[in-house]
C-alpha positions in Angstrom: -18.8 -16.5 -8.8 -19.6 -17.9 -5.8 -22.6 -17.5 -3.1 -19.9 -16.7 -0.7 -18.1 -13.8 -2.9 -21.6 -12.0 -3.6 -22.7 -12.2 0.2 -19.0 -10.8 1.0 -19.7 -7.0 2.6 -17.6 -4.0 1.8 -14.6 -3.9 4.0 -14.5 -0.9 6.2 -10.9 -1.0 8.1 -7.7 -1.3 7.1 -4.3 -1.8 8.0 -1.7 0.4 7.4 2.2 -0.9 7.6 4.3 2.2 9.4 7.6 0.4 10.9 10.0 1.1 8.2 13.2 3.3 8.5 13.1 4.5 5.1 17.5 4.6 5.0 17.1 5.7 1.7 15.1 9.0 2.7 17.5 10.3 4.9 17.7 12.9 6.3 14.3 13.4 6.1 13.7 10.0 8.1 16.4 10.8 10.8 13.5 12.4 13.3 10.1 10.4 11.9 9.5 7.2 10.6 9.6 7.3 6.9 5.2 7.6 6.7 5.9 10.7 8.4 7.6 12.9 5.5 5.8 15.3 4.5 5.0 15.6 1.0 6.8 19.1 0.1 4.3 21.9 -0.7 1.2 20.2 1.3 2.7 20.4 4.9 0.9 16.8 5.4 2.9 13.5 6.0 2.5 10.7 3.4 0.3 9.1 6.2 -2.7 11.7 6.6 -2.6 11.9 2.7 -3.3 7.7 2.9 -5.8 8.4 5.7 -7.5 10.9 4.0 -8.0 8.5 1.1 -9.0 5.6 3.1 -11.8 7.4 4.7 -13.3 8.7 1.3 -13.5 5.7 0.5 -15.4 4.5 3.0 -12.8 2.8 5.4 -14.2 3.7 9.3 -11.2 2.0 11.0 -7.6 2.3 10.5 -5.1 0.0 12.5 -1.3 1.4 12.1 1.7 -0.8 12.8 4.3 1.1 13.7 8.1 0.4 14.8 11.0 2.9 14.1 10.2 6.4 15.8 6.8 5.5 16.7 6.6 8.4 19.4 6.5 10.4 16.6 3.7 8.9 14.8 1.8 8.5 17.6 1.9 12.5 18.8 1.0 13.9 15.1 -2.1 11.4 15.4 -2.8 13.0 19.0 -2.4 16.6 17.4 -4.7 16.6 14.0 -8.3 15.8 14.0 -8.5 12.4 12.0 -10.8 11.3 9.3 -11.5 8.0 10.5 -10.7 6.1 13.9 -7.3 5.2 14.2 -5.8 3.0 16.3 -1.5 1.9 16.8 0.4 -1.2 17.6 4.1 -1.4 17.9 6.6 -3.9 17.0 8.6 -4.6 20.5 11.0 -6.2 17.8 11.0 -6.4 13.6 8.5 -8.8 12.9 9.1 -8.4 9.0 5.8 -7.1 6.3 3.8 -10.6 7.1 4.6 -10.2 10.5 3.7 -7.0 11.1 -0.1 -7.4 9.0 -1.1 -10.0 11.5 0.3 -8.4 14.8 -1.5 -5.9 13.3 -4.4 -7.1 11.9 -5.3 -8.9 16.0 -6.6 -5.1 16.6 -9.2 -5.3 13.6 -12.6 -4.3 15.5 -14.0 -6.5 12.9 -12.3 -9.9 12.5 -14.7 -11.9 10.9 -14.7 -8.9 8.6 -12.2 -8.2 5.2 -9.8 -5.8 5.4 -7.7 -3.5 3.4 -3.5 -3.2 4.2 -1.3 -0.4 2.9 2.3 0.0 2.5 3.4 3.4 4.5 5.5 5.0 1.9 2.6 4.8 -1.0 1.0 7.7 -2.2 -2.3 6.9 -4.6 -5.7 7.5 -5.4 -7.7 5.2 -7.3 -11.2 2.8 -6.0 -11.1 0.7 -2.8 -14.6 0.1 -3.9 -13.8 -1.6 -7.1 -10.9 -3.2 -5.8 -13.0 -5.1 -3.1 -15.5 -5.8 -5.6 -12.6 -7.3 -7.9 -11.6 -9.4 -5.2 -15.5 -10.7 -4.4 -16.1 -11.8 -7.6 -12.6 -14.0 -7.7 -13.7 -15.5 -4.3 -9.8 -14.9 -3.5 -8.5 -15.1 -0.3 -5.7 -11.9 -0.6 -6.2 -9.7 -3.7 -3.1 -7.3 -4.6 -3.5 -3.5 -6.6 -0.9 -3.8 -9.5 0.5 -0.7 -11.0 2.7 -0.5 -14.5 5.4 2.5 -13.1 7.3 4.5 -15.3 10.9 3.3 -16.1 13.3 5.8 -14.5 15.7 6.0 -17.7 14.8 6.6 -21.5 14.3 4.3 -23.5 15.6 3.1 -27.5 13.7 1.9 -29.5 15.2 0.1 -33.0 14.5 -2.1 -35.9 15.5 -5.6 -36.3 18.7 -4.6 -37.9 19.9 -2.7 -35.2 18.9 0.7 -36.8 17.5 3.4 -33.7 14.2 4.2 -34.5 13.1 6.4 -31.6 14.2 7.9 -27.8 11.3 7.6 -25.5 11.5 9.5 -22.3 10.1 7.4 -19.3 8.3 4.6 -20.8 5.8 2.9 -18.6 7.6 -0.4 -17.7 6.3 -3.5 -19.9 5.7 -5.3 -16.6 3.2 -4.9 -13.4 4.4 -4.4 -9.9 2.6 -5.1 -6.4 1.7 -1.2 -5.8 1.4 -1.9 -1.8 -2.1 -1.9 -1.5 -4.3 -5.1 -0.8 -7.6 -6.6 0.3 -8.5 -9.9 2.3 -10.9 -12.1 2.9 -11.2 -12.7 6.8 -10.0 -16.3 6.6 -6.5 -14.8 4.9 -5.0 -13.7 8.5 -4.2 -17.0 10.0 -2.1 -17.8 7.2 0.6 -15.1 7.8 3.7 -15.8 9.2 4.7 -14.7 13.0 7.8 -13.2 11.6 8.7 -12.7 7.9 7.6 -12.0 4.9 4.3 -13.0 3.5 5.5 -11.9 -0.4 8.0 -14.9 0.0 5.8 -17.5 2.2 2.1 -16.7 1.8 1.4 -15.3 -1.3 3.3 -18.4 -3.5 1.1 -20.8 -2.1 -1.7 -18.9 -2.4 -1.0 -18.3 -6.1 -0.4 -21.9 -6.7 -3.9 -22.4 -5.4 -5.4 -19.7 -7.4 -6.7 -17.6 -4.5 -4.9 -14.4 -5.0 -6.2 -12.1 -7.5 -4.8 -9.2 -9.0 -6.2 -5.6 -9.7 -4.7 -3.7 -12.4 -5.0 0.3 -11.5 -7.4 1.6 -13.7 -4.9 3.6 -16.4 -5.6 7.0 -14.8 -5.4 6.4 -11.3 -2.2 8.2 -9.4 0.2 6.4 -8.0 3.4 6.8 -6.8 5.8 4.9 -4.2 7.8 7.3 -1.9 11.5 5.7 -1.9 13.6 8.8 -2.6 14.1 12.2 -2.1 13.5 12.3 -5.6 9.9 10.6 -5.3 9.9 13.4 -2.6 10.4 16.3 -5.6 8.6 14.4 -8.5 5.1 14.0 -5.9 5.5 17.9 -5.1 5.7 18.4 -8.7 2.4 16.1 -9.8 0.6 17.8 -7.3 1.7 21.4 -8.5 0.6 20.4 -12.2 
């Protein structure tokens, strides 16, 4: 561990990516921009449940990017009392996910500061906290939360002579996936793209260099990407049990 990484303060604002059409929630995205479906039985968006979050965990400044519909957006911010001070950006034009973090991390109040960034569409509760402190000790420049999701279809298991042992319903998948939710180091903005993609540019060469970390969710932390009509029904349905 470095000097640098145990100096490194506790980031307190956050980006939050808000642009995307979500095509495959329609026709609840026809009206709002796809952070703006509500989950069903809370009468909250997916956004003021991510804002909510962010603030208990200590995040004091929220910067959203927003693209498709942002009117929308904009006026439920203007109507609820917030948790944290918020602030927007728009895309005049699709700058893509790397894009977008760095037109929108230029409004950071902090910039020699870390920040957190947040996919719109996820839905999750687990440690920013331990996350950060994850990140501090690897004295990486972009840290990523990884989740292990739960495979859609059931699964068969058999024996080595082709014999079926076992149907399991939903296994978790036997691999990790980005879950949308990051932390980085001040020095990590200047080496997004304009335009494009960070996933396909930044983050190779970063991982080549060893300077992005990864933070497994801890097992029992909730998690849930919003995709579907059907995420839509299964989130109502966690949050009922």
């Amino acid at each position: 561990m470095t000097e640098h990484s145990l100096d490194a303060p506790q980031p307190t604002q956050a980006v939050v990516l808000a642009g995307g059409q979500g095509s495959r929630l329609r026709p609840y995205t026809d009206d709002r921009p796809k952070p703006m479906v509500e989950i069903p039985g809370t009468g909250v968006p997916i956004l003021g449940h991510q804002l909510n979050w962010l603030a208990a965990e200590g995040i004091t400044d929220a910067v959203i990017s927003c693209g498709h519909l942002a009117e929308v957006l904009q006026d439920w911010l203007d109507s609820v009392d917030l948790p944290l001070h918020v602030t927007t950006v728009v895309e005049s034009e699709p700058l893509g996910r790397g894009g977008g973090l760095k037109h929108a991390a230029a409004a950071l109040p902090r910039p020699a500061d870390p920040w957190f960034a947040t996919n719109g569409d996820i839905w999750t509760r687990f440690s920013l906290r331990e996350m950060a402190a994850f990140h501090a000790e690897r004295d990486a420049l972009a840290t990523l939360a990884l989740a292990r999701p739960r495979i859609p279809w059931g699964a068969v298991d058999t024996d080595e002579f082709g014999h079926v042992l076992d149907f399991i319903e939903a296994p978790p998948s036997p691999y990790l996936i980005n879950a949308g939710v990051y932390v980085f180091a001040a020095e990590f903005t200047k080496l997004l793209p304009d335009r494009g993609d960070h996933e396909r540019t930044t983050f190779p060469r970063l991982a080549r260099e060893r300077r992005l970390a990864g933070f497994p969710l801890p097992q029992r932390a909730y998690w849930r990407a919003i995709d579907t009509a059907k995420d839509l029904t299964e989130a109502a349905r966690d949050l009922a049990s």
